[in-house]
N, C-alpha and C positions, 0 to 999 in steps of 0.2 A: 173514091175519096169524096167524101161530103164537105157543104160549106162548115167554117170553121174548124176542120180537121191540123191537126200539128204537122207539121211538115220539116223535113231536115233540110238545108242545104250543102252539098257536097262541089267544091273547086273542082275538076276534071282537067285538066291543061288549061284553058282559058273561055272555058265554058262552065257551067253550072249543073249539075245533078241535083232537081228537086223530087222527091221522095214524100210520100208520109209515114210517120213518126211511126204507127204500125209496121208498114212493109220491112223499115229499118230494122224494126227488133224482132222480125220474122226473120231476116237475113241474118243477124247476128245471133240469135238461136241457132238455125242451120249451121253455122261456122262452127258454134260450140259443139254441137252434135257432131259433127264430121270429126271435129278434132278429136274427139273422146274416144271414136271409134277408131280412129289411125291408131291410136296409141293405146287402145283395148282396157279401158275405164269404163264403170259404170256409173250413170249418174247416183248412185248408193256410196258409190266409193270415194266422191268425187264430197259429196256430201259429208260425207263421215267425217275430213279434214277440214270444215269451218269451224269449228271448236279452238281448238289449234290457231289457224287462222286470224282469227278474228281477235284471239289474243294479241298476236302479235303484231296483228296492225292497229290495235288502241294500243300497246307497248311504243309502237313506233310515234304515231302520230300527238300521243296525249302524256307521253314518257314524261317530260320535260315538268308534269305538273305536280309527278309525286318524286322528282329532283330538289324540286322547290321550299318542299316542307322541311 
């Protein structure tokens, strides 16, 4: 970790889990990748459903704006 590196902070019971901001999104890529492979996805496939997606979360989130007109 270098000076001024981003760092997370993580509660543990009644201590602290400090992290940098990398190591974080190292471990949460791992998780994704594990998970993908439990359930036999490939990141192509995985891929191909943000189309879709993405729709339907501006649907969700920004719906409300074309109710209005």
């Amino acid at each position: 970790m270098k000076i001024g590196s981003r760092l997370s902070l993580w509660r543990l019971g009644d201590g602290l889990v400090i992290l940098s901001e990398q190591r974080r999104f190292d471990q949460l890529c791992e998780r994704i990748r594990s998970t993908l492979m439990a359930v036999d996805l490939t990141a192509e496939e995985v891929l191909a459903t943000l189309p879709e997606v993405r729709i339907r979360v501006y649907a969700h989130r920004y719906g409300h704006y074309a109710n209005s007109k």
